[in-house]
Steps between C-alpha positions, in 0.01 A plus 500: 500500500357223683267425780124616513347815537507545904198587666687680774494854592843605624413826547252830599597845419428725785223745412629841462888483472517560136770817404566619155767236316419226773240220569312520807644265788481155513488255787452093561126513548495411827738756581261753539498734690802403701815339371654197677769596717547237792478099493194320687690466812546871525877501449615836369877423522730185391572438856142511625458224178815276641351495815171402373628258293725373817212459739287314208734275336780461731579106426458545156755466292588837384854509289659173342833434344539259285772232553545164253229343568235711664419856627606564879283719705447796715199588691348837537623511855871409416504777276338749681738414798796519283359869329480574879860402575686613172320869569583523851908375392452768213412753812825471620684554181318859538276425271202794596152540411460522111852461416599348182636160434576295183400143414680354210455148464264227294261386598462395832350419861823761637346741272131490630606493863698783484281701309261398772750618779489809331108508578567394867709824530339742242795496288535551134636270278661552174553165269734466230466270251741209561617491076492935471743625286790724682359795434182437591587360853754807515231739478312319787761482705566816480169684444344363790853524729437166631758402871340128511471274234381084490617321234601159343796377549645509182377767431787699687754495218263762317494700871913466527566623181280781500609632844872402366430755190366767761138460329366475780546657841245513776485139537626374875322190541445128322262279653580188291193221445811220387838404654761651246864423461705692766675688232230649416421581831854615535458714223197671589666560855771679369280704283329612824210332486381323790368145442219313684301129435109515463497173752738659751237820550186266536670241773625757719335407814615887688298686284149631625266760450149618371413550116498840386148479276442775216257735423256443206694782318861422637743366163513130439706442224679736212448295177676577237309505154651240205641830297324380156553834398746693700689531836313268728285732759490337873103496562400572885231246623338535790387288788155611397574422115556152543196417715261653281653289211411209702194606573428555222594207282333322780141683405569418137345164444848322589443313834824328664526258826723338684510179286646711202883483425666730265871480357701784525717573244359856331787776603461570880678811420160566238149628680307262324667217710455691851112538426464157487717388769324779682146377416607101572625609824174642590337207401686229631648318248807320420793662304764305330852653391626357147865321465660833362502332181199669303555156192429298740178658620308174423698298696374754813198490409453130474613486821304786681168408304410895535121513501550940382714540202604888430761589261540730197428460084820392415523162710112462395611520143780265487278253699223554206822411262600165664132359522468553155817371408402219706202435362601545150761243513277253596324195281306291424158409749656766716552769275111433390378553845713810572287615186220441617502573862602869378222523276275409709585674810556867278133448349424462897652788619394729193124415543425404815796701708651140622877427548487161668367109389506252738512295160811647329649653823609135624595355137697761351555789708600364824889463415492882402346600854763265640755769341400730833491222762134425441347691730482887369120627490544824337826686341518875504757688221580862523800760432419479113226402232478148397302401178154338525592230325767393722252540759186358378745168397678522906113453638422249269842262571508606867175478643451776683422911477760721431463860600722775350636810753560855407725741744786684550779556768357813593195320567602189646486328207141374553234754405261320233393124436322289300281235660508164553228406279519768241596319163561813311859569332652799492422761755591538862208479720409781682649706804535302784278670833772690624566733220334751257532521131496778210626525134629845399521600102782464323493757209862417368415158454148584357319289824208673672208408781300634255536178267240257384466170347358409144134489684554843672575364859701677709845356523748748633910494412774658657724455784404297803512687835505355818410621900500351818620344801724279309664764299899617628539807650835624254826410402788444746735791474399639193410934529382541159176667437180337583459346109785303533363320769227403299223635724294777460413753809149301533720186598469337140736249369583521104572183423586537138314235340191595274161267548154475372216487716281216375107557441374186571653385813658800625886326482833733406698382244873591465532602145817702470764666713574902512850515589634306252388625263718684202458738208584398112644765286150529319367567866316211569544366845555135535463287841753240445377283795168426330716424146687209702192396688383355098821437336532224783243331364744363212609159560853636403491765776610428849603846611489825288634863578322773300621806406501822326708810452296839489735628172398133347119438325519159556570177808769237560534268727708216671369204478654210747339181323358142586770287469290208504275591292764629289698176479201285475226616316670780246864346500358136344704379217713828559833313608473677836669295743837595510403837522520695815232691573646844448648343134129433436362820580752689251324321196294765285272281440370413834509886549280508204259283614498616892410835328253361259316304765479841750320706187227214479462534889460825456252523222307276691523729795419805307791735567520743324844547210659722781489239801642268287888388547627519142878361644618240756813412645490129607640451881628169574570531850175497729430780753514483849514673792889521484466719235177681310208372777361604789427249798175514385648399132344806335787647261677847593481641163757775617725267583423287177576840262793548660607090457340513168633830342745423249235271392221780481776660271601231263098400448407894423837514274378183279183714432686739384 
């Protein structure tokens, strides 16, 4: 697993909360017996945080751009005057309190000011993810009936032919962040849309008038979730949800100032990003925007020299993949050093809980640190589990703590963390100060509170619940009953995934997800995310898709393959190279082996006959989020059984 045993306590049940099928309530131990609701300045909306951060940090620099050579700057007070501008121009395009508008664009300092403007005049914004698929962006659109919406400028081909195919209709108004080509603008005018320039609304010098400031419980944004499993649901967040996020991660052991820098490049359109452009705001520091180009993320950050780094398992995991790779194609005096250093520093951080040496920090390990600018002092990764080897290797290379996340849209995607100096793989942390905890049984899926370990300690299993300031109050628009807005009449959230409560240090630990989670014809349920989470251990494995038909006893799956690995370790002496890819991954014999190497994985694993994938399909084509992923580059298995079916067919029918 890797790590130590932590010494932490993440968490204190609350003495006399216990019902039948359900632990009693847990809380951050210092969150008793109030949760944390407001920030240390007393700031109980986004506004009263802007202008806090406005009268502390004014001539700081606030929001940079990069250009060729360096990142160009705007202070807190340029920003907050041109929030204050762009909401008083949006006033007189009869924009009201809490109306909707949509932001769809990259990444951006456009995007944070007019979210921002939004704040200045309590409205709500809605943001679409700048690569969502048609339907997706339809259903926003639509669902939320936006008038206004900000966007990119080439990014109004997608708008032009949608309102051209009578998609979409309650759209008036483009407020374009680009010049475009006056064709398009043509076009758009003729489709009866009218068409304004972000820099024309903020230089008006004829506009004045006072901020309209929200309440703590007045709309902020509609976020719409990444639709992993279904229709994506637009979560309501509060003015009140997002500063007890901050203040909360603030409580939590992670401290930020006004020296930090952060690069932006997480999905603006996701809540994990707004929670920590929220929290960085409060705190004064620097954010950077990325090129737009996420491959050439190291050239930003070699440039911005980011002293935070935040991102998601994925990027964490190909960076684990081109270190080793780097170091493995070393020699020589090198190559014996590299050995050593990583010897020595894991027997460090296994016994005495270290991750740096001034020693083989500056001989070896420097270049890799170099890889983030130089400067990062901690990394944070949430949105999905990452292995503890990957981990325990990132803190050794790197230098520096990295502390996994747990949350949710519906609860502002920040509600547990691990801390700083907390070695221990595999778990979450515990809930942050602003929200209470429970696990509730899951009979169908044989997990109860009432479970122990070998030595008869209490460790409870079943599905994580969640309460608090920080958690949504509903779905936009959506009049089902109250279970299908996942929270109870006591104001719980279900979040679906099932955890452990661990004895020893009081940490939850995501084991296995509910609503994924399908029925074999011989009736025993299998939870396909926690199947992928080992077959990615194989060195053959870059993505997998796992599934299983309820008339069927047994799993397939789509495998989409290391190429590299493919090509360079297995294809050796295999007369490869005038093979495309996709020619490659037709042989039976790689398809033999890609299989053979999963079952070991799996023995090794211990999953039982049932969980384990007895046919693949090998996927030459890599997933992105043009097709099968979510912005947050978690799969859409819906989507991937419908891309996948006459697959799922033709592997059941060789069975067969």
């Amino acid at each position: 697993m890797g790590g130590s045993i932590s010494n932490h306590q993440y968490s204190v049940s609350v003495h006399g909360s216990e019902k039948p099928g359900q632990t009693p309530i847990f809380l951050h131990p210092n969150a008793k017996p109030y949760l944390t609701t407001t920030v240390p300045s007393g700031a109980s909306t986004l506004y009263e945080i802007l202008k806090h951060s406005e009268s502390s940090y004014a001539e700081r620099p606030y929001l940079g751009v990069r250009t060729s050579t360096e990142y160009a700057w705007k202070t807190y007070a340029e920003i907050v005057k041109i929030s204050h501008k762009l909401g008083l121009a949006l006033k007189t395009l009869s924009m009201e309190r809490q109306d909707l508008l949509g932001i769809y664009a990259k990444n951006r300092y456009e995007w944070i000011a007019t979210d921002l403007a939004c704040v200045c005049q309590s409205l709500v914004s809605v943001p679409i993810y700048e690569m969502a698929q048609k339907d997706n962006m339809e259903q926003i659109l639509n669902e939320t009936k936006l008038k206004i919406l900000f966007l990119s400028g080439p990014l109004i081909k997608n708008v032009i032919k949608f309102r051209s195919e009578g998609r979409i209709s309650y759209l008036t108004t483009l407020i374009l962040y680009d010049n475009i080509h006056e064709e398009d603008k043509q076009l758009a005018l003729d489709l009866g849309l009218k068409v304004y320039f972000f820099d024309d609304l903020i230089n008006q010098e004829d506009v004045e008038g006072e901020d309209n400031p929200p309440q703590e419980n007045d709309m902020h944004t509609i976020c719409y979730t990444s639709g992993t499993t279904g229709k994506r649901k637009g979560a309501i967040i509060t003015h009140k949800n997002l500063v007890a996020v901050v203040a909360g991660v603030l409580s939590s052991g992670l401290s930020f100032n006004p020296d930090d820098s952060h690069l932006s490049y997480l999905p603006l359109a996701h809540m994990m990003e707004r929670a920590v452009i929220f929290t960085l705001t409060y705190s004064g520091a620097s954010i950077g925007f990325y090129g737009g180009d996420a491959i050439k993320i190291r050239d930003d950050l070699a440039l911005l020299k980011p002293t935070v780094f935040i991102s998601v398992p994925r990027l964490f995991n190909r960076f684990y993949e081109l270190i080793i790779k780097q170091f493995n194609n070393t020699s020589g005096l090198n190559k014996i050093l590299i050995g050593k250093a990583l010897a020595a520093k894991m027997d460090n951080y296994h016994s005495y809980q270290q991750i740096t040496s001034t020693v083989w920090d500056k001989l070896v390990f420097s270049s890799v640190k170099n890889t983030l600018g130089g400067r990062v002092r901690f990394m944070v990764t949430g949105s999905a589990p990452i292995t503890g080897e990957v981990l325990t290797f990132l803190r050794i290379v790197f230098s520096c703590p990295i502390i996994e996340g747990y949350g949710l849209t519906e609860s502002c995607a920040a509600s547990f963390v691990t801390l700083p100096n907390d070695l221990e793989c595999g778990h979450i942390g515990g809930p942050l100060s602003n929200v209470e905890a429970k696990i509730i049984d899951v009979s169908e899926m044989k997990y109860f509170t009432t479970d122990t370990d070998l030595a008869g300690n209490k460790t409870p299993r079943g599905e994580l619940m969640l309460r608090g300031p920080t958690i949504f109050t509903g779905y936009y628009n959506l009049n089902e009953d109250q279970s299908e807005q996942n929270l109870d009449n006591e104001g719980w959230l279900h979040t679906g995934d099932i955890v452990i409560r661990l004895h020893h240090n009081g940490a939850f630990k995501v084991i296995d997800r509910k609503k994924n989670v399908f029925k074999l014809a011989q009736g025993e349920y299998v939870a396909p995310e926690k199947i992928e989470s080992v077959y990615i251990l194989s060195e053959f494995v870059q993505s997998i898709f796992v599934y299983g038909d309820s008339f069927q006893s047994f799993l397939i799956a789509v495998v989409v393959p290391r190429e590299e690995y493919i090509r360079e370790v297995w294809g050796v002496n295999k007369n490869l190279d005038n093979l495309s890819f996709s020619q490659i991954c037709c042989k039976d014999d790689l398809r033999r082996e890609v299989l053979k190497d999963m079952d070991r994985i799996a023995g090794e694993a211990g999953l039982y006959g049932y969980e384990q994938v007895k046919r693949i399909y090998l996927e030459p084509k890599q997933w992105s989020t043009a097709n099968l992923l979510t912005p947050t580059l978690k799969l859409m298995r819906f989507k991937a059984k419908m891309h996948y079916q006459g697959v799922i067919a033709e592997l059941y029918s060789e069975a067969s």
